[in-house]
C-alpha positions in Angstrom: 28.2 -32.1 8.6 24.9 -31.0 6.7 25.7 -29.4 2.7 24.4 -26.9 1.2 22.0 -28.2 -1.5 23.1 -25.5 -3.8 26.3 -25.3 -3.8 27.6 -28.0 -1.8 29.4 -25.6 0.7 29.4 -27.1 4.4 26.9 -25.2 6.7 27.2 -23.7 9.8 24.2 -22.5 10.3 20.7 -21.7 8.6 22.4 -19.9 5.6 25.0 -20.8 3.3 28.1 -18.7 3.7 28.8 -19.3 0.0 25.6 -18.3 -1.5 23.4 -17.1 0.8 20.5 -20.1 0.2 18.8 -21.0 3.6 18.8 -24.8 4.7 15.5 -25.6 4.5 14.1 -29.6 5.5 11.3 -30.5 2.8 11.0 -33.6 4.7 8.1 -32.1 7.7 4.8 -32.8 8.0 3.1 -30.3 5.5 1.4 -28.0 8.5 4.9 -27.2 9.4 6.0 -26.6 5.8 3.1 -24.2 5.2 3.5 -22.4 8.6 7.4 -21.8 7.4 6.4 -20.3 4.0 3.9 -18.1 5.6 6.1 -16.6 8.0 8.4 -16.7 5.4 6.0 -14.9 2.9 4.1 -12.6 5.2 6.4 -12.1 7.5 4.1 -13.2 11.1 6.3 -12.3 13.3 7.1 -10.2 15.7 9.0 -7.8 13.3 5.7 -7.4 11.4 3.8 -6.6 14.7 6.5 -4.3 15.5 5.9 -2.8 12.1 2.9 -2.2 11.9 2.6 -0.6 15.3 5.3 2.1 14.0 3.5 2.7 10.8 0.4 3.5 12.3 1.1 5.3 15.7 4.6 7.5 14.9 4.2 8.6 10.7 7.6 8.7 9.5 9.4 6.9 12.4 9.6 3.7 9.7 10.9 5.4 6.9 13.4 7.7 9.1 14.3 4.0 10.6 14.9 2.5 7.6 17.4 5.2 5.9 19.3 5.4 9.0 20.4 1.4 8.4 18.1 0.1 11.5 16.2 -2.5 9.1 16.7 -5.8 10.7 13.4 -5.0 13.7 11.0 -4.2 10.8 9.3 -5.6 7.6 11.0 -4.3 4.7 8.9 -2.0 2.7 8.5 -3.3 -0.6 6.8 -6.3 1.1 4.7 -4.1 3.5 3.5 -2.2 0.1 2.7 -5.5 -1.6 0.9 -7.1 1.3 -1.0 -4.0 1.9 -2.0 -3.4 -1.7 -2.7 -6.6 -2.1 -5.2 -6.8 0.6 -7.1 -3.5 -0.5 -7.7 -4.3 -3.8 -9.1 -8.1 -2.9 -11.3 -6.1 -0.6 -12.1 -3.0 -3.1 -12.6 -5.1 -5.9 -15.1 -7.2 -3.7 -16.8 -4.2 -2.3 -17.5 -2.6 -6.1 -18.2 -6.0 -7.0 -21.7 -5.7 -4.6 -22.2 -2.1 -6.0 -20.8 0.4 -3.7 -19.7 2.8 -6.5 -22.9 2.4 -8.8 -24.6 5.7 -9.5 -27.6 6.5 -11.2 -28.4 4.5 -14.7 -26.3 1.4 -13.3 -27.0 -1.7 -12.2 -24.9 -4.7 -10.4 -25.6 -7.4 -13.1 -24.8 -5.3 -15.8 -21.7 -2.8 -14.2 -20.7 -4.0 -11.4 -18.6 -6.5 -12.9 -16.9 -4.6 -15.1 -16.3 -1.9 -12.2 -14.6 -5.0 -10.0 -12.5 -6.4 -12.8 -10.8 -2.8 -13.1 -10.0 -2.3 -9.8 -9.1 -5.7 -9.5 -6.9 -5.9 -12.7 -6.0 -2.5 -14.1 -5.8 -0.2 -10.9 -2.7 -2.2 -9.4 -0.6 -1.9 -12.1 -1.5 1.5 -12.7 -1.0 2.7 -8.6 2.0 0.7 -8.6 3.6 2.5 -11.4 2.7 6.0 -9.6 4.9 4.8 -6.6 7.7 6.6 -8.1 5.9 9.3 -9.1 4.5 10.2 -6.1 8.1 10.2 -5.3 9.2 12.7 -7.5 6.8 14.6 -6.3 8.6 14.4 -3.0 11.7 15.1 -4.4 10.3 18.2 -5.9 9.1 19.4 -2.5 12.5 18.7 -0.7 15.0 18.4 -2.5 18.0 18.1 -0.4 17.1 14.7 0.1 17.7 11.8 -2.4 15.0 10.3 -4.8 15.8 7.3 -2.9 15.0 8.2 0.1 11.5 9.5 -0.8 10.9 6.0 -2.6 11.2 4.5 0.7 8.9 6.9 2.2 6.5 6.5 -0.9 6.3 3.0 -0.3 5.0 3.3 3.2 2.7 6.0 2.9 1.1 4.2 0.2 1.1 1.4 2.5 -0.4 2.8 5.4 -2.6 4.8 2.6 -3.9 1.4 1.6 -4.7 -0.4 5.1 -7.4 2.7 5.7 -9.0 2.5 2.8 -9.7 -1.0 3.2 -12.0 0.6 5.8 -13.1 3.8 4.1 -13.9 2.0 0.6 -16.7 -0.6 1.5 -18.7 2.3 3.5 -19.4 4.1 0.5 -22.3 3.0 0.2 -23.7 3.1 4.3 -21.9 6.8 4.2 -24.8 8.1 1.7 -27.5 6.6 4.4 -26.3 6.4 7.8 -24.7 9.4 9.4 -22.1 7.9 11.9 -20.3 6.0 9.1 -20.1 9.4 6.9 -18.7 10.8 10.2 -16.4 7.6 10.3 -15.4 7.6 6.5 -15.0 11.3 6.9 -12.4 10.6 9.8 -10.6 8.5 8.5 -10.1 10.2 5.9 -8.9 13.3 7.5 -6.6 10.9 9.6 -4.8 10.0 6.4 -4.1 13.8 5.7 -2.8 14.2 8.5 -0.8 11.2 8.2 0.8 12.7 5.4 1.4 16.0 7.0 3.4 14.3 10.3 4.7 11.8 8.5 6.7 15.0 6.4 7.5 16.9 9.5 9.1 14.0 10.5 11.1 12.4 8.2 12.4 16.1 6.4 12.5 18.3 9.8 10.6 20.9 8.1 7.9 22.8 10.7 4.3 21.8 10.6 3.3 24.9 8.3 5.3 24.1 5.9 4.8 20.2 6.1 0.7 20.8 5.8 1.2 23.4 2.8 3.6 20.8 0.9 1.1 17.9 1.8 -2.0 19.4 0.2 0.1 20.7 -2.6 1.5 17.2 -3.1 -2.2 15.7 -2.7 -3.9 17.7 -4.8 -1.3 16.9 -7.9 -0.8 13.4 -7.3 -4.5 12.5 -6.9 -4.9 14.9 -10.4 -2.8 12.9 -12.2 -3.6 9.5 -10.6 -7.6 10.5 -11.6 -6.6 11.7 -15.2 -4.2 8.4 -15.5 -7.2 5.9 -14.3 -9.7 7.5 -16.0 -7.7 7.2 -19.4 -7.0 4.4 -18.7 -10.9 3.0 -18.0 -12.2 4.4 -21.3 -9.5 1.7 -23.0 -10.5 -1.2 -20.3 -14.5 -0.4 -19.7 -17.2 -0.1 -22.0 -18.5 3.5 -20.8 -21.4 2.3 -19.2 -20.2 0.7 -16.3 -17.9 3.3 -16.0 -16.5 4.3 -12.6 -18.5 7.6 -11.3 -15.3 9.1 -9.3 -13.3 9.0 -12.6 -16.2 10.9 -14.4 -18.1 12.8 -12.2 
């Protein structure tokens, strides 16, 4: 009978009953190995697919899902935030990198750089540590529920927040020349408004008045603060001339 290599406890399966560890054979050719970890790690599977076709198409249906202790189907969403900010910022930081946010007076050898290396470095931390704030800000909104339930629902509608931006970011630039991407940035952007507003009518029951009324109020403080934290924070991090023109202007 196999051991676990942990604790030596006999296994009956892919876990330990003991300790939990999964049984997992080093000895595989390392395609195999690396296949594992990345199911493992990103979770490719059908549980992600699943995922993100909830996130996207019902707003609220994953959080709702998740605090009513169906969790197994579906990523959990301190992974689905990490994968997803992850992914914008490698994609944000390349697109300010080529100068998509450069206004007049700058140039891409000179500020570019220094723009990428703060949304690439600084702006993570700093968005991460307004996950709970945005939170409160929940909380604040409807209170009945508890803070930990509007964590959960912080997490993935910064998620789903982050996966549209990925899109809206690196057209900054073609938005200020070509008309059908502003018509496409501006889209998307509404969609993510909206987002907010069904994805509140959902999870809290309230109607759709007072879920759109909560939503901009909600909006407009959270991207106040998030503006006046990041710009704060760029004047300790960038020299000012390759500041960032939406913290300044």
């Amino acid at each position: 009978m196999k051991r676990c290599q942990n604790c030596d406890t006999p296994l009956e399966g892919p876990f330990c009953p003991q300790c939990g560890q999964r049984d997992i054979d080093l000895e595989r050719p390392l395609p195999e190995l690396f296949g594992e970890v990345a199911r493992e790690s990103l979770d490719v599977d059908g549980r992600a697919m699943r995922t993100l076709r909830i996130l996207f198409r019902r707003p609220g249906m994953l959080t709702t899902e998740y605090l009513s202790g169906r969790r197994q189907r579906y990523t959990p969403p301190f992974r689905l935030y990490l994968i997803f900010s992850l992914s914008f910022f490698v994609v944000a930081a390349w697109a300010v990198g080529q100068g998509v946010l450069l206004h007049s007076g700058q140039t891409l050898e000179a500020d570019a750089p220094g723009q990428a290396r703060f949304i690439s470095d600084d702006l993570p931390r700093l968005m991460f540590l307004f996950l709970p704030v945005f939170a409160l800000l929940l909380k604040v909104a409807f209170r009945q529920r508890l803070y930990f339930d509007h964590l959960i629902h912080s997490l993935h509608i910064h998620s789903a927040a982050y996966v549209v931006l990925i899109f809206v970011l690196p057209m900054e630039d073609l938005a200020n020349r070509l008309w059908w991407a502003l018509i496409l940035q501006f889209s998307l952007t509404f969609y993510l408004l909206a987002y907010l507003v069904i994805s509140l009518q959902h999870v809290y029951g309230s109607s759709w008045r007072a879920a759109a009324a909560k939503a901009i109020g909600i909006l407009f403080v959270y991207m106040t603060l998030v503006a006046g934290a990041s710009e704060a924070l760029s004047h300790l991090t960038m020299s000012g001339s390759d500041a960032l023109p939406f913290l300044t202007d």
